[in-house]
C-alpha positions, -999 to +999 in steps of 0.1 A: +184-692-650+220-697-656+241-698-624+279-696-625+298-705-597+329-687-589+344-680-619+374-661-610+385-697-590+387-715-622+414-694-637+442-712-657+468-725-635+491-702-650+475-674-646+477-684-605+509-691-611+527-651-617+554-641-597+544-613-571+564-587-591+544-597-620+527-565-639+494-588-637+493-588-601+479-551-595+465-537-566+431-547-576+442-584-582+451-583-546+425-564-531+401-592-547+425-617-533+421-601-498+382-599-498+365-626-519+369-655-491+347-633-472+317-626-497+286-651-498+258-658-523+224-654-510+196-675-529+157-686-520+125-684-528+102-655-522+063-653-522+048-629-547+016-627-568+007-621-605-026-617-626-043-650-638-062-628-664-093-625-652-080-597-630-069-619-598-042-619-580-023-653-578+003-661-555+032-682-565+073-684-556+094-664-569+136-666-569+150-642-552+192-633-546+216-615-533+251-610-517+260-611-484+297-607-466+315-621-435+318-605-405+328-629-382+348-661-381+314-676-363+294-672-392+274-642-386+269-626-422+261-589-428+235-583-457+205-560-469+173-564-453+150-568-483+178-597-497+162-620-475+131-605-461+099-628-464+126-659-474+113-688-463+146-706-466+178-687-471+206-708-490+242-694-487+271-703-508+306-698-494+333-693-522+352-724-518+311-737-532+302-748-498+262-747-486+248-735-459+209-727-445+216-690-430+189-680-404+177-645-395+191-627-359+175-592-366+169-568-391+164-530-394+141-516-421+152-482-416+185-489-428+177-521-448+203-540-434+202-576-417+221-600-399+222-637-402+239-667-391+252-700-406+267-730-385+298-735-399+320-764-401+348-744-387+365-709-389+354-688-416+374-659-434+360-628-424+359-594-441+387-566-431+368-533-419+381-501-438+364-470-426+338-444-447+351-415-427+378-405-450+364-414-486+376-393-517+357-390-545+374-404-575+394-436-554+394-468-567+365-490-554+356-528-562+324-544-558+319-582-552+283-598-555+260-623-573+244-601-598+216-624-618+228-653-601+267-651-613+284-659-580+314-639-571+315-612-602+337-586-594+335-549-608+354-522-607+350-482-606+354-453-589+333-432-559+315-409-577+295-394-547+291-387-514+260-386-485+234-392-511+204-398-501+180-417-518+146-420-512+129-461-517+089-449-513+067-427-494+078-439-462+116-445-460+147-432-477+181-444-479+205-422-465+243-406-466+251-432-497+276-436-517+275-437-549+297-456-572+305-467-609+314-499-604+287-516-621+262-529-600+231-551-606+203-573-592+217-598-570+246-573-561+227-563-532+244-572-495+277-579-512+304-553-503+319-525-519+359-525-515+386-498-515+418-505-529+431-523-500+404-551-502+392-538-471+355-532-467+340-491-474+304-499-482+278-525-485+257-521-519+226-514-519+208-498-546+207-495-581+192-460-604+166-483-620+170-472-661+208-456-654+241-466-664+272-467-642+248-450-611+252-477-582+247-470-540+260-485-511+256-480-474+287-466-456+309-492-434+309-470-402+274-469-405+268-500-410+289-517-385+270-497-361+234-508-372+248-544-374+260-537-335+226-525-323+208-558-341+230-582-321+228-561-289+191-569-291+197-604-306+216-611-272+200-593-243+166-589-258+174-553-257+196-527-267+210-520-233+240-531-219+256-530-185+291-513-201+281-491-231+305-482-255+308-464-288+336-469-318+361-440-312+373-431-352+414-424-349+438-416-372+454-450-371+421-467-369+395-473-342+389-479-309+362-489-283+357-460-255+336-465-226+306-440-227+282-452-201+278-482-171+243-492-159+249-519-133+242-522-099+280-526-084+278-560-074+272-567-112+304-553-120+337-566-101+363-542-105+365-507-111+356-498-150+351-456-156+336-436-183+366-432-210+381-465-206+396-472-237+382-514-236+413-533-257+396-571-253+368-592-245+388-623-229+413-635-249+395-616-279+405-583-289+378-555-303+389-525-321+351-512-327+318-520-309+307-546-332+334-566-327+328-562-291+290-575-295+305-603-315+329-611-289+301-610-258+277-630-282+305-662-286+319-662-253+319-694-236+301-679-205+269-658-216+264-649-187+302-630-177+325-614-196+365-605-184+365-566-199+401-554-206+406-518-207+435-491-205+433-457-193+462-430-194+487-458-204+475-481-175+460-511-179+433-530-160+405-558-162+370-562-146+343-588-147+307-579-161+274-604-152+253-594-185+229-619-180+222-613-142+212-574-158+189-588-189+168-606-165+164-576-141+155-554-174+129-579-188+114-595-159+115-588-119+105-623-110+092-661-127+061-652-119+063-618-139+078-641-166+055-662-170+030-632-171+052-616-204+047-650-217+008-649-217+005-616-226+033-628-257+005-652-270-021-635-262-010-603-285-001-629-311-032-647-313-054-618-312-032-593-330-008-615-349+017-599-335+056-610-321+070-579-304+102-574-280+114-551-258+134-520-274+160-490-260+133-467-247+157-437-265+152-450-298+116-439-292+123-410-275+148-397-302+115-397-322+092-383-301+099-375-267+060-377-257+067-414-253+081-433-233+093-464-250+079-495-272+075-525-280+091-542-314+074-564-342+097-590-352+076-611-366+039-608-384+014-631-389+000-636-421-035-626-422-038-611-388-052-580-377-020-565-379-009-578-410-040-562-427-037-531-413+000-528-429+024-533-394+055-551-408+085-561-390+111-537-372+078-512-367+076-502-329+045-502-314+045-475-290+003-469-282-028-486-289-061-470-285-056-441-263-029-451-243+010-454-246+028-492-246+057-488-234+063-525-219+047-557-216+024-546-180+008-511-202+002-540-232-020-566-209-036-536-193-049-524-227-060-556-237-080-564-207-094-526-205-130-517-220-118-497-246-104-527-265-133-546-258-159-520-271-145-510-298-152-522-335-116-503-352-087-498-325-061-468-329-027-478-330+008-458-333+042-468-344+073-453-350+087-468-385+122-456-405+126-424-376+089-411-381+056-416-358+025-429-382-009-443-369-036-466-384-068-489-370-071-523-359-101-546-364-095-563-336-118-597-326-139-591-297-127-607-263-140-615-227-125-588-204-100-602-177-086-585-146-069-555-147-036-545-135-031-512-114-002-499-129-005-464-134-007-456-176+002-428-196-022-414-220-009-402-255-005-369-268-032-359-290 
């Protein structure tokens, strides 16, 4: 395959050259101009499998791309989930034609988008937010992306749609799209979709396989959100925070508004109340709560952050501990750590199986018979659980008869008879916002002590 790099950075000099009042320079020239620093290639090699003839399946490599854009000076990178899913080594491309090995912070299959990270040699240019709250059918939009590996080709169209929703397979559906003309492709995937400001509406998405001039993307609001949430969990091992906060939509942009506080007091010096308007991070200020899980996620002190808020035209600041609060979520004690930690490889040698703790109300918004779960991250090939179809971002919230809520109801159901008797185990998880269930074959196993934490059966 062919791969261009960059073509619009090898225009003729003179063409660079135009006076800003020049009828060349339109809007879209500079809403390219505004964005393009902030657009990545994404490239590597993917497994997959093919007929030999005889009827077998063969697995070989396949190349896989897509697009990717900026959303942080650090080098975290915004993308679509199934760009770099099952990429064993993920190769960005900057647009100045510098390489970089991106690795994975989190993903959510529900919403096929993911978040990575490259280690930068310095500052990077990072996208400009617009906002899908106020889209018109019929505006200008641009897309940038690497469609069949030509870096950086930029199309242009107009919204044709709005709230689409799309369904992928049986099990998921993409949802509240837009839908575009610009012409989008293969490869275009992850890359963003511009208004005429250069400033970010969209991230693309889909294509109508067999259509012309039919192309998807996922709103920004949205997405900023979902990109929130998977660094929330990337940095606390959860989605809780001590101060929780939500984007606040304006008409002269957004804002970050204090909606809830779980902290003990002495975790929180100062006084902080619901409806705080939070202006900065430090010396970094956040306009939506992304940007404030990017600024928590590169402070200099992980573990304390100075919050800076105003409220009725006053102003104020308070000191938040986060890590302190992480550690009195996920364990109580070393010793209780050290107990996750066997349970951890225990589950993965017998089940094949990474999980993490999750937000409890992400299960409960589900199905409020349960009480939390646990979340796959990672899959090993050939496991248990990788036969019986579990996949990453899945939340496992019971096995056999009995809900698993955290990591003390998961060792009790592997040490309890039920596990140990049975040939096929029950499980349940909660995948793209539905509950679905399935059997284990689990190996059989000596039964160890039991814990004598009271467990809650599952809803039949």
């Amino acid at each position: 395959m062919v791969s261009i790099a960059a073509s619009c950075l090898i225009a003729p000099r003179s063409a660079l050259a135009q006076p800003p009042d020049s009828p060349r320079i339109t809007r879209t020239v500079l809403a390219i101009k505004a964005a393009e620093s902030a657009v990545v290639n994404i490239e590597g090699n993917k497994p997959s499998s093919s007929s030999n003839g005889n009827g077998i399946a063969e697995p070989h490599q396949v190349n896989g791309m897509g697009s990717g854009v900026i959303i942080d000076p650090a080098g975290y990178i915004l993308t679509n989930q199934h760009v770099v899913q099952d990429v064993s080594r993920i190769e960005v491309t900057l647009h100045d034609g510098s390489k970089y090995i991106g690795k994975i912070i989190d993903h959510d299959p529900s919403s096929d988008l993911a978040l990575i990270k490259i280690q930068a040699r310095g500052p990077l240019k990072k996208i400009e937010f617009g906002s899908s709250s106020d889209l018109i059918c019929g505006e200008p939009v641009i897309a940038i992306g690497n469609p069949f590996g030509y870096h950086h080709t930029v199309t242009e169209g107009i919204i044709s749609s709005l709230h689409r929703n799309i369904p992928v397979n049986g099990a998921q559906e993409y949802r509240d799209l837009i839908q575009t003309d610009a012409s989008i492709n293969p490869g275009n995937s992850g890359g963003p979709l511009l208004n005429a400001e250069g400033k970010m509406i969209g991230i693309n998405a889909a294509v109508r396989m067999g259509a012309q001039g039919i192309g998807f993307a996922i709103p920004v609001d949205s997405a900023l959100e979902i990109a929130a949430d998977l660094l929330a969990n990337y940095r606390l091992g959860s989605a809780d925070n001590i101060v929780e906060v939500k984007t606040l939509l304006r008409d002269n942009g957004t804002a970050v508004q204090v909606v809830a506080i779980h902290s003990p007091t002495k975790l929180l010096s100062g006084e902080l109340l619901v409806g705080d308007m939070l202006t900065a991070v430090g010396s970094t200020q956040v306009r939506n709560r992304l940007e404030y899980e990017l600024a928590l996620a590169n402070s200099n002190s992980p573990e304390s952050a100075e919050l800076h808020y105003s409220r009725n035209g006053a102003i104020g600041h308070v000191t938040a501990n986060f890590r302190p609060v992480a550690k009195l979520i996920t364990m109580a004690s070393t010793r209780t750590a050290a107990r996750t930690s066997e349970v951890e490889e225990k589950i993965w040698r017998q089940l094949g199986l990474r999980l993490q703790t999750t937000d409890p109300q992400k299960v409960v918004e589900v199905d409020a018979n349960y009480k939390g779960g646990l979340r796959v991250w990672e899959v090993r090939e050939n496991s248990p659980a990788h036969l019986a179809l579990i996949r990453s971002g899945d939340i496992l919230v019971g096995l056999v008869n009995w809900q698993t809520p955290d990591w003390e109801d998961l060792e009790w159901i592997m040490d309890s008879n039920e596990i140990r008797t049975q040939s096929k185990t029950r499980f349940y998880i909660i995948r793209a916002g539905g509950l679905f269930q399935g059997t284990l074959d689990i190996p059989k196993v000596a039964r160890s002590r039991l814990t004598s934490a009271t467990k809650t059966r599952l809803q039949n």
